[in-house]
Backbone bond lengths (Angstrom), bond angles and torsions (degrees), N, CA, C in turn:
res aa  C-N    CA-C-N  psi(-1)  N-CA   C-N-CA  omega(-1)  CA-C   N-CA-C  phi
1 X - - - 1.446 - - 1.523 110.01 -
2 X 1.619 116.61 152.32 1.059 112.52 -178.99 1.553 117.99 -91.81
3 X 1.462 133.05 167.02 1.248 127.83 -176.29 1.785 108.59 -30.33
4 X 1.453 92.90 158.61 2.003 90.14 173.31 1.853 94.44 -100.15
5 X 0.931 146.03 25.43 0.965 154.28 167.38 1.150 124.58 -98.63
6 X 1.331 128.65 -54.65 1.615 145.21 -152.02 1.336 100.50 -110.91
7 X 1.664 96.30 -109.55 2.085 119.08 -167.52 1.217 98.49 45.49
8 X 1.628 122.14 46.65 1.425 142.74 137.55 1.974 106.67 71.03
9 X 0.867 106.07 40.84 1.361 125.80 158.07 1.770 107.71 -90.54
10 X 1.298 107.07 137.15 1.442 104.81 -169.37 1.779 114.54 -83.00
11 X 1.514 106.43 167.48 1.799 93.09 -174.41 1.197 138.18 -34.10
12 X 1.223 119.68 152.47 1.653 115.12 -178.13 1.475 106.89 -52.54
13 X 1.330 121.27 -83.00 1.364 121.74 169.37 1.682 119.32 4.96
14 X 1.477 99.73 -71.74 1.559 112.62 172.33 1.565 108.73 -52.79
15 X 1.114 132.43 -67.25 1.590 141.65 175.39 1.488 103.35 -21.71
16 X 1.528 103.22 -77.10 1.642 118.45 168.93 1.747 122.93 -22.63
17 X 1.453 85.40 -64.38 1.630 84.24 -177.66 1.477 102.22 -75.32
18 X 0.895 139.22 -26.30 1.662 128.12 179.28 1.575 108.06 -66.88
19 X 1.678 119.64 -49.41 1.545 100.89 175.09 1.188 107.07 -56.96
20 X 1.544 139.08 -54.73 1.201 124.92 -156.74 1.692 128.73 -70.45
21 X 1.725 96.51 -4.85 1.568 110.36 175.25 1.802 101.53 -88.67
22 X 1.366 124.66 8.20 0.992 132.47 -148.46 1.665 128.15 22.06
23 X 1.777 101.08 64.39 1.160 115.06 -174.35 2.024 111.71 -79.47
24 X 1.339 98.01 108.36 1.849 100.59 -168.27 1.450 86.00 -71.66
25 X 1.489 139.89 -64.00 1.545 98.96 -155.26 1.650 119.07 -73.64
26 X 1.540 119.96 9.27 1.445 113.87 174.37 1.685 94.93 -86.58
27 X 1.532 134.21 -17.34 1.414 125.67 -172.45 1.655 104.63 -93.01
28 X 1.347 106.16 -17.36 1.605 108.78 -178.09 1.754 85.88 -85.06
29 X 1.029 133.12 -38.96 1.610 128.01 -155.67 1.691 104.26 -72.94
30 X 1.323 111.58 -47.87 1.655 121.63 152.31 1.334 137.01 -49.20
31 X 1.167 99.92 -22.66 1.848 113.95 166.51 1.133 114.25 -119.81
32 X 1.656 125.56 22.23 1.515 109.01 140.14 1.685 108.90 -107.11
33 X 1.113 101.50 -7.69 1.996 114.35 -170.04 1.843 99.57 -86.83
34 X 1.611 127.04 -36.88 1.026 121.39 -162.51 1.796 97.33 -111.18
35 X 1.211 107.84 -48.81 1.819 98.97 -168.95 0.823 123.51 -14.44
36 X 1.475 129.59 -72.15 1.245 140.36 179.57 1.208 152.90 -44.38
37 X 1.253 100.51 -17.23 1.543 137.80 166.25 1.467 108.83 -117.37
38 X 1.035 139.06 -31.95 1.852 127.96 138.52 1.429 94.35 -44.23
39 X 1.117 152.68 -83.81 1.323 156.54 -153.29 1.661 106.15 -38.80
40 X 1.187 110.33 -64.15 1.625 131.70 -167.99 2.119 92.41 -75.82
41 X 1.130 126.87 -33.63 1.420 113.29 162.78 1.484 129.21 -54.74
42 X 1.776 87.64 -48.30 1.803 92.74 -167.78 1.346 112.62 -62.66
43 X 1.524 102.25 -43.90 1.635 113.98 170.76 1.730 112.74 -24.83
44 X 1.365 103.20 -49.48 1.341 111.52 -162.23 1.790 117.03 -76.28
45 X 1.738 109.43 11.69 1.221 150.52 158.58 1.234 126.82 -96.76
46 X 1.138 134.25 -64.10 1.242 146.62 -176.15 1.232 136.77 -120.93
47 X 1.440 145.21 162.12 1.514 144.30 -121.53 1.409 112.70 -112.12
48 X 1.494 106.43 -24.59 1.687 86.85 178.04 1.700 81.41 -137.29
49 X 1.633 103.93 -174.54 1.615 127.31 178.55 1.926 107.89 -67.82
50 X 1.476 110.34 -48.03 1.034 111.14 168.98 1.857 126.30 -50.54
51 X 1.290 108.13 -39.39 1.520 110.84 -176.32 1.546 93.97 -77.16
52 X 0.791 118.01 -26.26 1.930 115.01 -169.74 1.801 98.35 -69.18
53 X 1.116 100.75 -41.99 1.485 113.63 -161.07 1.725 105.05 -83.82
54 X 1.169 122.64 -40.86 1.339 121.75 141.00 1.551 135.86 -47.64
55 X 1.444 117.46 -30.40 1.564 124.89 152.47 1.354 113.82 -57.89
56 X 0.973 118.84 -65.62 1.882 123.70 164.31 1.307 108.68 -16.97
57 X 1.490 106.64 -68.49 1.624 114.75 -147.92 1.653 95.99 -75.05
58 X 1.756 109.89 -29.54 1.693 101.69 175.56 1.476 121.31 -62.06
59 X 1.505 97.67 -38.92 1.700 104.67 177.08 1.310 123.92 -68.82
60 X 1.135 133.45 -33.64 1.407 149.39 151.00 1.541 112.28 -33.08
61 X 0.954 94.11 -38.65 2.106 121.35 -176.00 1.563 99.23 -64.54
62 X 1.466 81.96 -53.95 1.617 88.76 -156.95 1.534 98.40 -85.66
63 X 1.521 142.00 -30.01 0.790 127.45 171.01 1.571 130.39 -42.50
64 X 1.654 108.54 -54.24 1.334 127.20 170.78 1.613 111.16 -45.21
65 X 1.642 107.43 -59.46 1.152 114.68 -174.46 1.733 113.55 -56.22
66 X 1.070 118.60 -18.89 1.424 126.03 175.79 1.282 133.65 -103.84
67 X 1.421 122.34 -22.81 0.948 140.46 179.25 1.345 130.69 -41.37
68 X 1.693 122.72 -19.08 1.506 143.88 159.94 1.535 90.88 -70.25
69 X 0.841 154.60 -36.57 1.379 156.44 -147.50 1.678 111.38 -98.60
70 X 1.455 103.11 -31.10 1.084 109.19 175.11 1.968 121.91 -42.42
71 X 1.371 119.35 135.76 1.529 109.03 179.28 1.804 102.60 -117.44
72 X 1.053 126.24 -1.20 1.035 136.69 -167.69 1.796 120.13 41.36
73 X 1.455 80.17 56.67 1.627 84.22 -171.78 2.067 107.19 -97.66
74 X 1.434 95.08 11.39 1.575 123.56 178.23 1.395 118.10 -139.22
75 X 1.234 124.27 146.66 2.074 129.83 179.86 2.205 93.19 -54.75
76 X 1.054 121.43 142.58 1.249 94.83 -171.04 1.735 92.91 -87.18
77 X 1.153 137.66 39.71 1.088 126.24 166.07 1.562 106.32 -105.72
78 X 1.201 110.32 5.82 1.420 118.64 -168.90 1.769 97.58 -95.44
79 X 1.461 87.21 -62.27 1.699 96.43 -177.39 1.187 114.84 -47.44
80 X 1.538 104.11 -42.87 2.117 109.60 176.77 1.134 106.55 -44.17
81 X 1.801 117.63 -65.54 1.377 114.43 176.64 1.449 137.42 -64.83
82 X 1.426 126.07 -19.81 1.141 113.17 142.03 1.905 134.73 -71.69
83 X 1.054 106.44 0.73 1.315 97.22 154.56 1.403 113.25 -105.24
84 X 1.178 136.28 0.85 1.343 137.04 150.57 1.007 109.32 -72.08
85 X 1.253 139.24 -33.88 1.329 128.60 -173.31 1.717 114.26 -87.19
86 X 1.563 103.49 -18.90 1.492 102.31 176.03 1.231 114.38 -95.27
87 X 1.507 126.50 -11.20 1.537 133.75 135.93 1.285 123.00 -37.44
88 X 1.310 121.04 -63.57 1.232 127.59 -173.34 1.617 112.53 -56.80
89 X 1.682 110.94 -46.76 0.934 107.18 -170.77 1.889 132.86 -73.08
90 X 1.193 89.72 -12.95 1.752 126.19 -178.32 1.565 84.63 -75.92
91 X 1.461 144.15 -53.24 0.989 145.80 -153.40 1.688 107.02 -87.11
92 X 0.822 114.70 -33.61 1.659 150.88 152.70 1.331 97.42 -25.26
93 X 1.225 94.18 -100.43 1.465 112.81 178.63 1.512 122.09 -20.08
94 X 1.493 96.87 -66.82 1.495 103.49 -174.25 1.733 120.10 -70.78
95 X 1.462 111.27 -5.66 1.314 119.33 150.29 1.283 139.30 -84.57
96 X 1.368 83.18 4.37 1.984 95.42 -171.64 1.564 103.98 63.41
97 X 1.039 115.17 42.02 1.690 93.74 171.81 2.009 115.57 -118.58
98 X 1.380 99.19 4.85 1.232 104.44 -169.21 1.901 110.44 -127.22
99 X 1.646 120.01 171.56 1.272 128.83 -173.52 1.291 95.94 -129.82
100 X 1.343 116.36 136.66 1.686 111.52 141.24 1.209 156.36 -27.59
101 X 1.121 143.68 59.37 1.253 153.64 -141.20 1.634 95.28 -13.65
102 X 1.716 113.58 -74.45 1.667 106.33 -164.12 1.428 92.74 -61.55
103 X 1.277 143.71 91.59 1.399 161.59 174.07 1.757 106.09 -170.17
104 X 0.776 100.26 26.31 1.863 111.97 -174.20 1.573 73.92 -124.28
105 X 1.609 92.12 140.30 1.929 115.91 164.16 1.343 102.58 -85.88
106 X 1.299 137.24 95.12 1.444 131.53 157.04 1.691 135.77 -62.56
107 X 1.213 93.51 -6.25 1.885 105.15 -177.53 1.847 97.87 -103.45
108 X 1.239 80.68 155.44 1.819 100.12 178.58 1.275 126.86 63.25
109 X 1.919 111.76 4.29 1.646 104.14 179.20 1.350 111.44 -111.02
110 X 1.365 114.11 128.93 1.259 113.50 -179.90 1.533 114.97 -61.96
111 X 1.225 110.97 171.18 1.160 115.11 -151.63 1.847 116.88 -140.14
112 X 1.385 126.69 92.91 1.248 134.47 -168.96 1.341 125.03 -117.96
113 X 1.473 109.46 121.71 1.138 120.04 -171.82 1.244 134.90 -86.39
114 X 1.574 127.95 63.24 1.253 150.03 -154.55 1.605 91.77 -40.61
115 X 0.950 143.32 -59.25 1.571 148.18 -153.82 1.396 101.39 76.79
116 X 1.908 122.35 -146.82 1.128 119.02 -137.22 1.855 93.72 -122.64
117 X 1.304 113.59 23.10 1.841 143.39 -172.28 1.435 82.80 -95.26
118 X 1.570 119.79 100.75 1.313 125.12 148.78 1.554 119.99 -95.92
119 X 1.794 100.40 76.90 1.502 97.03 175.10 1.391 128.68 -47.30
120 X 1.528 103.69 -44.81 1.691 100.21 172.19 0.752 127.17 -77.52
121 X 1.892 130.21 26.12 1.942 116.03 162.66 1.541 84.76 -117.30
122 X 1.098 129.66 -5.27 1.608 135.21 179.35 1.711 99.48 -45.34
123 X 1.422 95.83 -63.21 1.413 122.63 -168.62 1.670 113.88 -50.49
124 X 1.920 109.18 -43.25 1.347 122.68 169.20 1.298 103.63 -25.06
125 X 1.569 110.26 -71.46 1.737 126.30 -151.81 1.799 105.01 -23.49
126 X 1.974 94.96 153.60 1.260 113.96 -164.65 1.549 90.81 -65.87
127 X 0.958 144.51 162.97 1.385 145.91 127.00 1.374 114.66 -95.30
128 X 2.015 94.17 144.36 2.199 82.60 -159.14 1.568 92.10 -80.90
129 X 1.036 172.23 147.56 1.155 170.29 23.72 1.679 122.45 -62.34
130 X 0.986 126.88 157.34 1.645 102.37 -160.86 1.610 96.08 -90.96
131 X 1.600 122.94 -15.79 1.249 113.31 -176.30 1.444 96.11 -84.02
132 X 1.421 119.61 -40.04 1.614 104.10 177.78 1.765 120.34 -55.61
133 X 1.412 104.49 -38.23 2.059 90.41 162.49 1.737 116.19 -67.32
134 X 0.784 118.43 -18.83 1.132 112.69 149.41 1.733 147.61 -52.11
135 X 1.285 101.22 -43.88 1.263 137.13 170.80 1.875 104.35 -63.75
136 X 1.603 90.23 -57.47 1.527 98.75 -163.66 1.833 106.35 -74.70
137 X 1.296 119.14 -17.52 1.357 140.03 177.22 1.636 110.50 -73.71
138 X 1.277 96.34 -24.26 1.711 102.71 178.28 1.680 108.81 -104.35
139 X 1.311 132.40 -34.81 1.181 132.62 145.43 1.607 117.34 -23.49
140 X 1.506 103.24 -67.29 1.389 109.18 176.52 1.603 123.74 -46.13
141 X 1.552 85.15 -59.82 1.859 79.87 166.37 1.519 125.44 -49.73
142 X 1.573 111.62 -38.83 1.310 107.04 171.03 1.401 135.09 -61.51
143 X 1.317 105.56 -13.27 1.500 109.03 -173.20 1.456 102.12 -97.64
144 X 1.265 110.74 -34.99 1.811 111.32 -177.52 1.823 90.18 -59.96
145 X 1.002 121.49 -45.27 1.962 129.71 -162.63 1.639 93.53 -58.87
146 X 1.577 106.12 -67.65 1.953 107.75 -178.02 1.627 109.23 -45.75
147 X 1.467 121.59 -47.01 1.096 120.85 164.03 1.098 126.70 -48.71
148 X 0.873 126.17 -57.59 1.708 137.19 175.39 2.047 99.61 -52.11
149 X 0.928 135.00 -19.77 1.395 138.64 -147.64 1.675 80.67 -104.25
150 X 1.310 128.27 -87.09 1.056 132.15 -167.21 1.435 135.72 -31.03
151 X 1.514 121.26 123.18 1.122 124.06 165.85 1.370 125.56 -5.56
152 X 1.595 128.01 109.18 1.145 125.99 -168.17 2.074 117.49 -44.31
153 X 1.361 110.49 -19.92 1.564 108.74 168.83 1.415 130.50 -86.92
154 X 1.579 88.01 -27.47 1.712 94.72 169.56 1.684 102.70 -66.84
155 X 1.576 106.65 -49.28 1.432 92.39 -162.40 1.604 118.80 -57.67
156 X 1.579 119.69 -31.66 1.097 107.81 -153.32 1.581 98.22 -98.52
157 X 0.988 126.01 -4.91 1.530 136.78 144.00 1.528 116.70 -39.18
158 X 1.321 109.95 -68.69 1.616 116.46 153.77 1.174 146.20 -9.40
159 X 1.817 98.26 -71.14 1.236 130.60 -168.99 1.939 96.81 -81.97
160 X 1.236 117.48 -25.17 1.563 106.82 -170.64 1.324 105.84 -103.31
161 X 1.577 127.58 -12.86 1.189 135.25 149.71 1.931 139.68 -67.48
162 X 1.149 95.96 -58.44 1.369 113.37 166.41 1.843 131.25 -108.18
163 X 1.609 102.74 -0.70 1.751 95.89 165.21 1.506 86.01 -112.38
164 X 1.469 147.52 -55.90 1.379 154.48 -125.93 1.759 87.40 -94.36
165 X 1.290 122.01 -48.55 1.479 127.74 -163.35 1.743 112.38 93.91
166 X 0.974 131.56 7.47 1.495 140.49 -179.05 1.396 117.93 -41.18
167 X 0.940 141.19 121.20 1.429 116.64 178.17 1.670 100.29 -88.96
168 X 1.460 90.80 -178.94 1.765 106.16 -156.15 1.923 105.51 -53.33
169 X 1.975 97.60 -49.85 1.346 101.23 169.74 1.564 140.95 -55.30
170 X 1.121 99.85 -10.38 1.424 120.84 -169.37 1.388 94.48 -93.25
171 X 1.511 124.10 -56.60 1.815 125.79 -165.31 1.684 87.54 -67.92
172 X 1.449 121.15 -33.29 2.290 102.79 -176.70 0.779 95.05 -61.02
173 X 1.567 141.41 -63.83 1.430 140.11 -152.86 2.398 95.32 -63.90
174 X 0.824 89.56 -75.78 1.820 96.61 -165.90 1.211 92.37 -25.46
175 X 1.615 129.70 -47.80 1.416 124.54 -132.36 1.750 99.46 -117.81
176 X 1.759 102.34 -18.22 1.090 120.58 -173.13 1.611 129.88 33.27
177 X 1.691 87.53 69.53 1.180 117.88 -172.25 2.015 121.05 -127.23
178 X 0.662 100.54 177.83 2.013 94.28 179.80 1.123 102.10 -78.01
179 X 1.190 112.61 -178.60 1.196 126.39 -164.50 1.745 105.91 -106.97
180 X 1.656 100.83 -34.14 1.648 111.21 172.37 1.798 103.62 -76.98
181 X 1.214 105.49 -17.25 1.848 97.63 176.41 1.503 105.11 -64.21
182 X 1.311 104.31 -51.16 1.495 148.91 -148.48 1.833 84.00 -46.09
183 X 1.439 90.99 -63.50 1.702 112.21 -155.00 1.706 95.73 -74.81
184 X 1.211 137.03 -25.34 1.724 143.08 -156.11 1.576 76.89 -85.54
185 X 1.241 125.58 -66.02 1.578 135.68 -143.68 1.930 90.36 -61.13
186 X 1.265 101.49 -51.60 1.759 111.95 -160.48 1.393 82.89 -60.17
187 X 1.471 138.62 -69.20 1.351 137.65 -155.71 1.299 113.97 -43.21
188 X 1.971 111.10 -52.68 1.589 118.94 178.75 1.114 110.42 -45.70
189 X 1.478 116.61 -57.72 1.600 131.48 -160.62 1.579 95.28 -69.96
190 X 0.895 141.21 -68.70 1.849 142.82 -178.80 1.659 80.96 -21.33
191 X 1.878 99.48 -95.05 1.260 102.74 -156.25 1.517 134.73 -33.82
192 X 1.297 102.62 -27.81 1.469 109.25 -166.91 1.252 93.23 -90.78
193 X 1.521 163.24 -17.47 1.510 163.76 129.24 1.018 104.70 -39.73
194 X 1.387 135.30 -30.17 1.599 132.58 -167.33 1.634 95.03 -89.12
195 X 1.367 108.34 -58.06 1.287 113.85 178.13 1.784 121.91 -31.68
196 X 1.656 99.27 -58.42 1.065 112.32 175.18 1.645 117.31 -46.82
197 X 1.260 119.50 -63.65 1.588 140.37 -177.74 1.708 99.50 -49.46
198 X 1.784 102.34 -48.70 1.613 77.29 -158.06 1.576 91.33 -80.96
199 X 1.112 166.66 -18.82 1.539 155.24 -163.54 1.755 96.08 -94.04
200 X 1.406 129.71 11.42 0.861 128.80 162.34 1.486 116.60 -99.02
201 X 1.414 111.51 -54.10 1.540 115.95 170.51 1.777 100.20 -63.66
202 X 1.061 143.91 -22.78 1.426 135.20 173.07 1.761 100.49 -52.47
203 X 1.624 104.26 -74.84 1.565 99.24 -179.94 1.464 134.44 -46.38
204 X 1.188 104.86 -8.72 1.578 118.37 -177.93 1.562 124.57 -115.12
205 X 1.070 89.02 11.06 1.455 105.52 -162.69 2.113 91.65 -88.93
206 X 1.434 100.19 133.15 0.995 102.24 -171.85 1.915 122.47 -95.21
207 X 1.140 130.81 134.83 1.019 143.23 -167.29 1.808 113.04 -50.71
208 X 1.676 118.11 117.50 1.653 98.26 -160.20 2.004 94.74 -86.41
Protein backbone atom coordinates (compact mmCIF):
# COMPACT_ATOMS: atom_id res chain seq x y z
CA UNK A 1 0.00 0.00 0.00
CA UNK A 2 0.91 3.40 -0.65
CA UNK A 3 1.59 6.11 2.08
CA UNK A 4 -1.84 6.99 4.10
CA UNK A 5 -0.92 10.45 3.47
CA UNK A 6 -0.01 11.01 -0.19
CA UNK A 7 -0.61 8.23 -3.30
CA UNK A 8 0.10 11.53 -5.13
CA UNK A 9 -2.84 13.64 -4.44
CA UNK A 10 -1.57 17.17 -4.08
CA UNK A 11 -1.11 19.13 -0.52
CA UNK A 12 -3.64 19.29 1.99
CA UNK A 13 -3.85 22.98 1.94
CA UNK A 14 -4.49 22.72 -1.89
CA UNK A 15 -7.21 19.79 -1.39
CA UNK A 16 -8.90 22.15 1.23
CA UNK A 17 -9.21 25.05 -0.80
CA UNK A 18 -10.51 23.11 -3.79
CA UNK A 19 -13.46 21.43 -1.71
CA UNK A 20 -14.39 24.60 -0.35
CA UNK A 21 -14.37 26.36 -3.94
CA UNK A 22 -16.56 23.41 -4.61
CA UNK A 23 -14.00 22.05 -6.96
CA UNK A 24 -15.91 18.56 -8.52
CA UNK A 25 -12.88 17.18 -10.18
CA UNK A 26 -10.72 17.55 -6.80
CA UNK A 27 -14.06 15.61 -5.05
CA UNK A 28 -14.19 13.06 -7.97
CA UNK A 29 -10.16 12.75 -7.54
CA UNK A 30 -10.82 11.84 -3.66
CA UNK A 31 -13.40 9.34 -4.41
CA UNK A 32 -11.54 7.34 -6.73
CA UNK A 33 -8.12 7.53 -4.41
CA UNK A 34 -10.13 6.93 -1.01
CA UNK A 35 -13.50 4.80 -1.68
CA UNK A 36 -12.22 1.78 -1.57
CA UNK A 37 -10.60 1.63 1.44
CA UNK A 38 -13.52 3.76 3.13
CA UNK A 39 -15.45 0.86 1.67
CA UNK A 40 -13.23 -2.09 3.10
CA UNK A 41 -13.28 0.03 6.72
CA UNK A 42 -16.96 0.50 7.05
CA UNK A 43 -17.40 -3.13 6.27
CA UNK A 44 -15.40 -3.73 9.29
CA UNK A 45 -18.65 -2.08 11.11
CA UNK A 46 -21.47 -3.19 9.54
CA UNK A 47 -23.43 -6.27 8.05
CA UNK A 48 -23.85 -6.19 4.55
CA UNK A 49 -21.92 -4.28 1.32
CA UNK A 50 -24.90 -2.05 0.96
CA UNK A 51 -24.74 -0.46 4.62
CA UNK A 52 -20.93 0.07 4.10
CA UNK A 53 -21.66 1.83 0.92
CA UNK A 54 -24.27 3.97 2.48
CA UNK A 55 -21.61 4.97 5.30
CA UNK A 56 -19.42 6.30 2.46
CA UNK A 57 -22.04 8.23 0.79
CA UNK A 58 -22.98 9.78 4.54
CA UNK A 59 -19.36 10.69 5.10
CA UNK A 60 -18.80 12.21 1.85
CA UNK A 61 -22.00 14.29 2.95
CA UNK A 62 -20.59 15.13 5.85
CA UNK A 63 -17.30 15.80 4.64
CA UNK A 64 -18.51 18.53 2.12
CA UNK A 65 -20.92 19.71 4.63
CA UNK A 66 -17.97 20.44 6.96
CA UNK A 67 -15.28 21.19 5.21
CA UNK A 68 -15.35 25.24 6.06
CA UNK A 69 -14.95 23.93 9.48
CA UNK A 70 -12.07 22.17 8.77
CA UNK A 71 -8.79 23.55 11.08
CA UNK A 72 -6.35 21.27 9.78
CA UNK A 73 -5.20 20.33 12.97
CA UNK A 74 -5.19 16.53 11.21
CA UNK A 75 -3.87 15.12 7.33
CA UNK A 76 -7.50 15.62 6.04
CA UNK A 77 -7.45 12.04 5.15
CA UNK A 78 -7.37 11.38 8.72
CA UNK A 79 -10.33 13.56 9.62
CA UNK A 80 -12.32 11.84 6.55
CA UNK A 81 -11.63 8.66 8.26
CA UNK A 82 -12.52 9.47 11.48
CA UNK A 83 -15.72 10.61 10.53
CA UNK A 84 -16.13 7.51 8.62
CA UNK A 85 -15.34 5.66 11.24
CA UNK A 86 -17.80 7.46 13.63
CA UNK A 87 -20.42 6.87 10.90
CA UNK A 88 -19.82 3.51 10.62
CA UNK A 89 -19.84 2.97 14.07
CA UNK A 90 -23.32 4.73 14.87
CA UNK A 91 -24.42 2.36 12.07
CA UNK A 92 -22.82 -0.45 13.99
CA UNK A 93 -24.50 0.05 16.76
CA UNK A 94 -27.86 0.19 15.54
CA UNK A 95 -27.24 -3.22 13.93
CA UNK A 96 -26.01 -4.73 16.87
CA UNK A 97 -22.86 -5.56 15.37
CA UNK A 98 -20.47 -3.52 17.40
CA UNK A 99 -18.96 -2.81 21.36
CA UNK A 100 -17.68 0.19 22.92
CA UNK A 101 -14.28 0.60 22.74
CA UNK A 102 -13.85 1.09 26.87
CA UNK A 103 -15.43 -2.55 26.69
CA UNK A 104 -11.95 -3.92 25.65
CA UNK A 105 -10.09 -5.66 28.90
CA UNK A 106 -6.90 -3.63 29.03
CA UNK A 107 -5.14 -5.39 32.10
CA UNK A 108 -3.23 -8.69 31.86
CA UNK A 109 -2.53 -8.82 27.98
CA UNK A 110 0.69 -8.89 26.90
CA UNK A 111 1.58 -6.75 24.54
CA UNK A 112 3.67 -7.15 21.03
CA UNK A 113 4.85 -4.99 18.75
CA UNK A 114 4.66 -6.62 15.36
CA UNK A 115 6.15 -3.39 13.57
CA UNK A 116 5.57 -2.74 9.89
CA UNK A 117 6.53 -7.00 8.82
CA UNK A 118 3.16 -8.09 7.51
CA UNK A 119 3.88 -11.79 7.68
CA UNK A 120 0.37 -12.64 6.88
CA UNK A 121 -0.03 -10.82 3.39
CA UNK A 122 3.66 -12.14 2.80
CA UNK A 123 2.07 -15.50 2.60
CA UNK A 124 -0.88 -14.02 0.02
CA UNK A 125 1.92 -13.57 -2.75
CA UNK A 126 1.23 -14.96 -6.36
CA UNK A 127 3.34 -17.96 -6.72
CA UNK A 128 4.50 -18.26 -10.49
CA UNK A 129 3.25 -21.72 -11.09
CA UNK A 130 -0.33 -21.88 -12.13
CA UNK A 131 -1.14 -24.26 -9.17
CA UNK A 132 0.72 -21.87 -6.89
CA UNK A 133 -1.94 -18.87 -8.05
CA UNK A 134 -4.14 -21.03 -7.15
CA UNK A 135 -2.90 -21.80 -3.85
CA UNK A 136 -2.22 -18.07 -3.32
CA UNK A 137 -6.04 -17.28 -4.49
CA UNK A 138 -7.20 -19.54 -1.70
CA UNK A 139 -4.95 -17.98 0.97
CA UNK A 140 -6.60 -14.80 0.02
CA UNK A 141 -9.90 -16.04 0.58
CA UNK A 142 -8.66 -17.18 3.83
CA UNK A 143 -7.52 -14.10 5.11
CA UNK A 144 -10.59 -11.98 3.95
CA UNK A 145 -12.70 -15.21 6.08
CA UNK A 146 -10.09 -14.74 9.50
CA UNK A 147 -10.85 -11.17 8.97
CA UNK A 148 -14.28 -11.35 8.69
CA UNK A 149 -14.20 -13.67 12.08
CA UNK A 150 -12.63 -11.16 14.30
CA UNK A 151 -13.89 -9.01 16.89
CA UNK A 152 -15.24 -5.93 15.35
CA UNK A 153 -11.94 -3.82 17.07
CA UNK A 154 -9.44 -6.16 16.23
CA UNK A 155 -10.70 -6.15 12.77
CA UNK A 156 -10.81 -2.62 12.05
CA UNK A 157 -7.47 -2.13 13.70
CA UNK A 158 -6.27 -4.56 11.04
CA UNK A 159 -7.86 -3.38 8.18
CA UNK A 160 -6.36 0.41 8.77
CA UNK A 161 -3.04 -1.02 9.60
CA UNK A 162 -2.25 -3.81 7.33
CA UNK A 163 -4.96 -3.55 4.21
CA UNK A 164 -5.29 0.61 4.40
CA UNK A 165 -1.33 0.99 5.33
CA UNK A 166 -2.04 3.45 8.38
CA UNK A 167 0.53 3.71 10.65
CA UNK A 168 -0.07 2.94 14.36
CA UNK A 169 -0.38 6.94 15.04
CA UNK A 170 -2.72 7.58 12.56
CA UNK A 171 -5.30 4.38 13.60
CA UNK A 172 -5.12 6.41 17.77
CA UNK A 173 -6.03 9.50 16.29
CA UNK A 174 -8.93 7.94 13.52
CA UNK A 175 -10.09 5.56 16.13
CA UNK A 176 -8.99 7.75 19.00
CA UNK A 177 -7.66 5.29 20.97
CA UNK A 178 -4.03 4.59 22.89
CA UNK A 179 -1.47 3.66 21.50
CA UNK A 180 -1.06 0.41 24.04
CA UNK A 181 -4.85 -0.46 22.89
CA UNK A 182 -3.72 0.31 19.49
CA UNK A 183 -0.77 -2.29 19.69
CA UNK A 184 -2.96 -5.29 22.04
CA UNK A 185 -5.80 -5.09 19.23
CA UNK A 186 -3.01 -5.33 16.14
CA UNK A 187 -1.27 -8.31 18.06
CA UNK A 188 -4.83 -10.32 18.58
CA UNK A 189 -5.85 -9.66 15.05
CA UNK A 190 -2.14 -10.66 13.44
CA UNK A 191 -2.15 -13.71 15.56
CA UNK A 192 -5.41 -14.98 15.01
CA UNK A 193 -4.84 -14.53 10.84
CA UNK A 194 -1.50 -16.05 11.37
CA UNK A 195 -3.01 -18.74 13.28
CA UNK A 196 -5.49 -19.31 10.71
CA UNK A 197 -2.85 -19.41 7.57
CA UNK A 198 -0.36 -21.38 9.37
CA UNK A 199 -2.83 -24.60 10.31
CA UNK A 200 -3.80 -24.13 6.81
CA UNK A 201 -0.42 -24.41 5.06
CA UNK A 202 0.17 -27.43 7.72
CA UNK A 203 -2.81 -29.40 5.95
CA UNK A 204 -1.50 -28.77 2.62
CA UNK A 205 1.71 -29.10 3.08
CA UNK A 206 2.98 -31.72 0.87
CA UNK A 207 4.70 -34.97 1.85
CA UNK A 208 8.83 -34.74 1.05
Amino acid sequence: MGSFAGGGLPPDDVVVTALRAGDEAMFATLLDTWSGGMLRVARSYVSTDHSAEEVVQDTWLAVIGGIDGFEGRSSVKTWVYRILVNTAKKRGVRESRTLPWSAFEQDGVPVTEFGTGDGWKEAAAVWPSPEGEALASEVRRLIAEALGRLPPRQRIVITLRDVEGCTSDEVCEILEISAANQRVLLHRARTTVRGRLAGYFESVKQPE
